[in-house]
Structure formats: C-alpha cells, structure tokens
N, C-alpha and C positions, 0 to 999 in steps of 0.2 A: 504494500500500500504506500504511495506516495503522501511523504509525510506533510508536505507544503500544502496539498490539496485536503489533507485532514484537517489542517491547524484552520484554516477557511471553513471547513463544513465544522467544526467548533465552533466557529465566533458565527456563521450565518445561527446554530442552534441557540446560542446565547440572544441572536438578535431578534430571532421565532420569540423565546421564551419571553425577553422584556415586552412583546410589543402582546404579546397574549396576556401577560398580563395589567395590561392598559385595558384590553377588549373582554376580557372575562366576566367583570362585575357590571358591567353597561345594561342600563334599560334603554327601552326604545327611543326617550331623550337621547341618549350618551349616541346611540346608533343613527340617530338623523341630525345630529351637531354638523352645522358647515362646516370645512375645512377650507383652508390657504388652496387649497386644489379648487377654483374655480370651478364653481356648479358642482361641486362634489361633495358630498357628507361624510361619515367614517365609515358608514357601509360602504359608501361606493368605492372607496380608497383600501379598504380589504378588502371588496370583491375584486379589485382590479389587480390587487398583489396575489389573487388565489389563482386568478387567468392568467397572470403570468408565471407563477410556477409552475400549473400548468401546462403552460406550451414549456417551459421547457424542460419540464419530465417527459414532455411525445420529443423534445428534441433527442433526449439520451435515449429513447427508444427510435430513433431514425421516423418519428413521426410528426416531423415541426407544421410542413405546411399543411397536413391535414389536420391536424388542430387546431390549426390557426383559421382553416376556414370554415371549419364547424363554429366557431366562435363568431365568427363574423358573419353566416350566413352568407359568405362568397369567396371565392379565391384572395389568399392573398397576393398584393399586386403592388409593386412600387411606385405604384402613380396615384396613391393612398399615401398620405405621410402618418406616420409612424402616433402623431397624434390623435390625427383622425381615426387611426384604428381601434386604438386602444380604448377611445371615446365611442365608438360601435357597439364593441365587444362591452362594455360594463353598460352602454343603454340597453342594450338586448337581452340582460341577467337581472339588473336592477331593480324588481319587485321584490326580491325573498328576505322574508325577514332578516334582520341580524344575528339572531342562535344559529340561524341555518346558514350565512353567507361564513358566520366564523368557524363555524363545524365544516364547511367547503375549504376555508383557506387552512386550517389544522390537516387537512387531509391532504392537501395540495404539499403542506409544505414540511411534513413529515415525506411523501414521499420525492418529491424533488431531492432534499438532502440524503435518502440512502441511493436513489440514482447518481446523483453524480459523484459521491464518495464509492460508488461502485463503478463506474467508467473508466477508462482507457485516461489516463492522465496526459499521455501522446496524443491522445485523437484531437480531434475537433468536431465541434457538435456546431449546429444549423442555428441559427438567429438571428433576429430581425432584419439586420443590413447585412448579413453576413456569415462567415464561419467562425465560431471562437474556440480556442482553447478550452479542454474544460476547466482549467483552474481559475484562468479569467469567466468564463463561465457563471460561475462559482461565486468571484467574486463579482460578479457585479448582478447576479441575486440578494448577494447582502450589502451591496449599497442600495439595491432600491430599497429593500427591507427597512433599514437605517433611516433610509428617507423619508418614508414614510411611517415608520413608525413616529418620527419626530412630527408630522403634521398630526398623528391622531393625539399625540402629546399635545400639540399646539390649543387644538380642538377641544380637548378637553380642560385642558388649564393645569394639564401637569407636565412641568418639564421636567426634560431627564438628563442627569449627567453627560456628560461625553466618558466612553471608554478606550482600551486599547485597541478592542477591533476597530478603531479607525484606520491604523496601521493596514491591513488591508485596504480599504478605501481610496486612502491617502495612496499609498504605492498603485494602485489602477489609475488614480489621475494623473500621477506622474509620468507612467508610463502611455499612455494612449495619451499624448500629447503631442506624439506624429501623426496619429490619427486624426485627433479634432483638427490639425495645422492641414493635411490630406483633405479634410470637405470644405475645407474652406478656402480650397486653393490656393494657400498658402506655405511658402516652406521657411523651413527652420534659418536661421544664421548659424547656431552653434549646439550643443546638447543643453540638458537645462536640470537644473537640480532643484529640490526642492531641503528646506533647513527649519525646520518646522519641531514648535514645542509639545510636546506630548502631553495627555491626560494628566499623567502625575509627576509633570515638570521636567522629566529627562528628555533627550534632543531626539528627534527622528530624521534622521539624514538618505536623502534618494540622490542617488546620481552624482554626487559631490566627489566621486575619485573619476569623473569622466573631464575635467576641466573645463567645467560648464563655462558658458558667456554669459547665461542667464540665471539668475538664484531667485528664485520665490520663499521667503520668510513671514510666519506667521505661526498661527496656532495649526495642529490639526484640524479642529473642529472647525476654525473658522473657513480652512480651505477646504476641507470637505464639504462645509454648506456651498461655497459658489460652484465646486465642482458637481456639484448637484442639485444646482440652482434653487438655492434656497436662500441664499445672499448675493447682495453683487458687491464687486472688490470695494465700493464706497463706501458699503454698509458696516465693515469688519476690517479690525486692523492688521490686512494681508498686506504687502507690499511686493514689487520684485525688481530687482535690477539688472540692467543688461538692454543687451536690443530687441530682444523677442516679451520685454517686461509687460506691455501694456497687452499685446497679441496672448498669450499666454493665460494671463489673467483673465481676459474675454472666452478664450475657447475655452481653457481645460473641462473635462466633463466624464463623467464615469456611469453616463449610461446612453443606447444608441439614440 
C-alpha cells in the first residue's frame, strides 16, 4: 500500500468525520440554512459533495462518464462548464430531505475512501477536465470536503479551526500551478515556492530547494481559502514576490 496515498485517505476521513459532525445534530432549520454557495443551502452543498464522491467512486470503477450522465440526465459534454453541471446534477436530486441526503453522502463517502485507498496509486482515474493521479485524486476530494465543510460551518455559525490536513491542500495548490498558468494561457517565468505558516506555528515549505523566482508567504489556511476560492488575496494577509506574484495569487486553485 502506498503510504503517501494513505496518509491522504487519513486526513480526507478526518475531514468526513469533522464535517459529519457539523451535519448530525441538524433539524430541518440547520438543513435549509443558506450558504456562501449562492442559491445553495446545507443540503444542497452535501448533496453536491455526495455526487461528487460519487462520480468518483464510478471513476475508480472505470465508470466516470456514465455516472456522470445519469446525474445529469445527458451526456457529459465540454461545452457545459463545469458549473453548470454541477448546478444540474444537485437541481435534479434536491427534494430529499436532509436525514436522507446525509445518509447518501455517509455512503458516498465511506465508499469513495476504501476505492481509492484500494487503487493503483500508478494509474490514473477519469475526471472532470481530465485524467488525475489517484493520489491527487484523493487529494483534491479532501479539499473540496474542507471547502465545504467550512461553508456548512459558515452557515451554521460555527467555525472551525484550521488543521494539518491543510498540508495536503496547500501542497495541491502549489503544485497545479502549471496547471491553472496552462488555462489561462499563461506561462511561468520561473518555479515558484510557497513558505507558508502552519496550524500550530511550525513553517510548511513547497518548492523552496527549486530556486524559485517567485515565493508566496502567508498562513496555510489563509492560502488555502483563495486556493479554493473562498478568499481573494485582498481579503487575507497572503503576499508573494517575484514576477509571476500577482498571476499566481489570481490563478492558484485546487479544484477543476
């Protein structure tokens, strides 16, 4: 068993278990609370984290786009953005109560984590724009987890710490930052590091023996919210320097 792709299906279970228990004690108040997700309530922002585990449980079963279009009631197509979709598939399921949408995502997300801790840690699995590794995979099920479990937080009115599974999080932004620079028609100047303070004060260092041009400095948490749009660089005190500093800041992102 590939120990890297464990330590990830750890922190995504940790990130199951915090946000389950945000969603366990809810009455149908707690369950039709708006959320920061535009038009969206806490049911609708679980039910959309259960279709996505979901698809990509049919993805480690070789079944991504037939899931995907049973969801959607049509082929999935690229000439559909990725939001539009997603907004489909949770208008289409959106009636059931919340016992029953959080008894869907407990099942959804139990088994996504023994699929992809049971995968080919070599392969590559099917997903939205694309093919990913499973371990990026992996990790970017538990940033969306992360992301929104922090809106059903928000919604409800209880915040919740920042932990170390950031560290995952954080290292997929850093990393697919050829990526976001790749849709945006943009290319790199130089590599780019990030120097970033951790949960409980110690340093999280990405990239810093590649003799970056460009350093991003800040908290984890704080760069993990713009990395997953939940902040913009004005809102939290990120900074970065170098050539690629302002571009970087704009693109980074850790889901497709």
């Amino acid at each position: 068993m590939d120990s890297d792709l464990a330590a990830i299906v750890d922190a995504l279970r940790a990130q199951h278990d915090e946000l389950a228990g945000l969603l366990a004690p809810l009455n149908d108040e707690g369950w039709s609370a708006p959320t920061r997700c535009v038009g969206w309530t806490v049911s609708d922002v679980v039910l959309h984290l259960a279709q996505t585990d979901e698809l990509a449980l049919a993805s480690a079963g070789g079944r991504f786009l037939e899931a995907g279009a049973a969801m959607l009631g049509h082929p999935m197509t690229s000439a559909v953005t990725v939001d539009d979709m997603v907004g489909q598939m949770v208008a289409r399921d959106r009636d059931a109560p919340g016992k029953d949408v959080f008894q869907r995502w407990q099942g959804a997300a139990t088994g996504v984590r023994n699929a992809l801790l049971n995968s080919d840690d070599r392969g590559r699995l099917q997903w939205v724009t694309g093919w990913l590794s499973t371990r990026t995979l992996t990790t970017t099920r538990l940033s969306e987890c992360w992301i929104h479990t922090g809106d059903v937080a928000d919604a409800l009115g209880r915040p919740l710490p920042p932990t170390d599974r950031l560290w995952h999080i954080a290292r997929l932004a850093w990393r697919t930052i050829p990526y976001a620079f790749a849709r945006a028609d943009l290319t790199l100047t130089g590599p780019v590091a990030f120097e970033l303070t951790a949960p409980n004060g110690s340093r999280w260092d990405f990239g810093a023996d590649a003799a970056a041009l460009t350093v991003v400095h800040g908290t984890a948490a704080d760069v993990c919210a713009i990395a997953g749009r939940r902040a913009t660089p004005d809102e939290v005190p990120v900074h970065a320097d170098g050539p690629d500093a302002e571009a970087v800041l704009s693109l980074m992102r850790t889901y497709a």
